[in-house]
C-alpha positions as CSV (number, residue, x, y, z in Angstrom):
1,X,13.0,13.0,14.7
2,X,11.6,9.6,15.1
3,X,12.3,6.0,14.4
4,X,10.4,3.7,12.0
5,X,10.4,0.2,11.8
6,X,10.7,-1.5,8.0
7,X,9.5,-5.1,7.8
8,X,9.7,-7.4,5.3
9,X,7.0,-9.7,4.3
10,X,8.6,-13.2,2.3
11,X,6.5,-16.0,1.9
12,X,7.8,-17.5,4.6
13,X,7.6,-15.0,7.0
14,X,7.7,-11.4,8.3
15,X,11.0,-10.0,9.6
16,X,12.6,-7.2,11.2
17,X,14.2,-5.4,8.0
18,X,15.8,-1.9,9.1
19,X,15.1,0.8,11.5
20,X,15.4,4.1,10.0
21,X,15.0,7.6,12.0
22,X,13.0,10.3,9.6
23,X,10.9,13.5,10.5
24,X,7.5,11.8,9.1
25,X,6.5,8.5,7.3
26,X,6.8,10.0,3.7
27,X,10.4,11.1,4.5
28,X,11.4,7.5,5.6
29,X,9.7,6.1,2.6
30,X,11.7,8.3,0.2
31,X,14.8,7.1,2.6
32,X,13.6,3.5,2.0
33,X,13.5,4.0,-2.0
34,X,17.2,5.5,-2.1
35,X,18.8,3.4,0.8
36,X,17.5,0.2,-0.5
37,X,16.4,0.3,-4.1
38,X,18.5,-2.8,-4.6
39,X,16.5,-4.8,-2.2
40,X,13.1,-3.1,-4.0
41,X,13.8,-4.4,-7.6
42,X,14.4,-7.9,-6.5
43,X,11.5,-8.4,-5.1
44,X,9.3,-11.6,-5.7
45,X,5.7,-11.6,-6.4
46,X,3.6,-11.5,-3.1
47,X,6.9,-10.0,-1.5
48,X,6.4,-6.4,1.0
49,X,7.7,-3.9,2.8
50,X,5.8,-2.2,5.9
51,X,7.0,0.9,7.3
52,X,5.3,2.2,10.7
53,X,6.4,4.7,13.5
54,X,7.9,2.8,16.9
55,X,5.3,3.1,19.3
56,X,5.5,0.2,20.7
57,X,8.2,-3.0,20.4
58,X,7.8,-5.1,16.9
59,X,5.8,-8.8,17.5
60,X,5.4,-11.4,15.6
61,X,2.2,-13.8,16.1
62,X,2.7,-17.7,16.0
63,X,2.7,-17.7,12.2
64,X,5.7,-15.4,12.1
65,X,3.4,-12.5,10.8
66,X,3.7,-9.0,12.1
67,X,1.3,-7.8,14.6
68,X,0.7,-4.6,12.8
69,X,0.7,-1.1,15.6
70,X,-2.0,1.1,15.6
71,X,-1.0,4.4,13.0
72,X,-0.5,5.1,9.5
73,X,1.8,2.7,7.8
74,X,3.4,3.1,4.2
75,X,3.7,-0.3,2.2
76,X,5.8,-1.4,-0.8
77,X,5.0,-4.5,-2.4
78,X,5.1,-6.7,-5.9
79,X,2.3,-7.5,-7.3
80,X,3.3,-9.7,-10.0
């Protein structure tokens, strides 16, 4: 099992969202669609969800945008 890091992207800024602990990165985003579907259809336009594996800790650069880890990454996002 391992541990994956949701963030969500506003247009202010990226934040911590969840951490969720799934066998693989399609498992979590199926956990992600189920465990917060409300969150998901409220989205604004430009609004996202990243999900990567914990490698390494979550940072933030001075713009308060995710430094994004090195891996595959599953993202969720409105388009309009």
């Amino acid at each position: 099992m391992s541990r994956y890091y949701v963030v969500r992207r506003t247009k202010e800024k990226d934040e911590e969202f969840a951490v969720i602990d799934a066998l693989s990165l399609d498992e979590v985003n199926a956990i992600f669609k189920v465990r917060y579907k409300d969150f998901k259809e409220t989205m604004q336009k430009g609004e996202a969800f990243f999900i990567f594996q914990v490698n390494e800790p979550l940072t933030f650069d001075e713009n308060h945008q995710v430094v994004f880890p090195k891996g595959r990454m599953a993202m969720i996002h409105k388009l309009s």
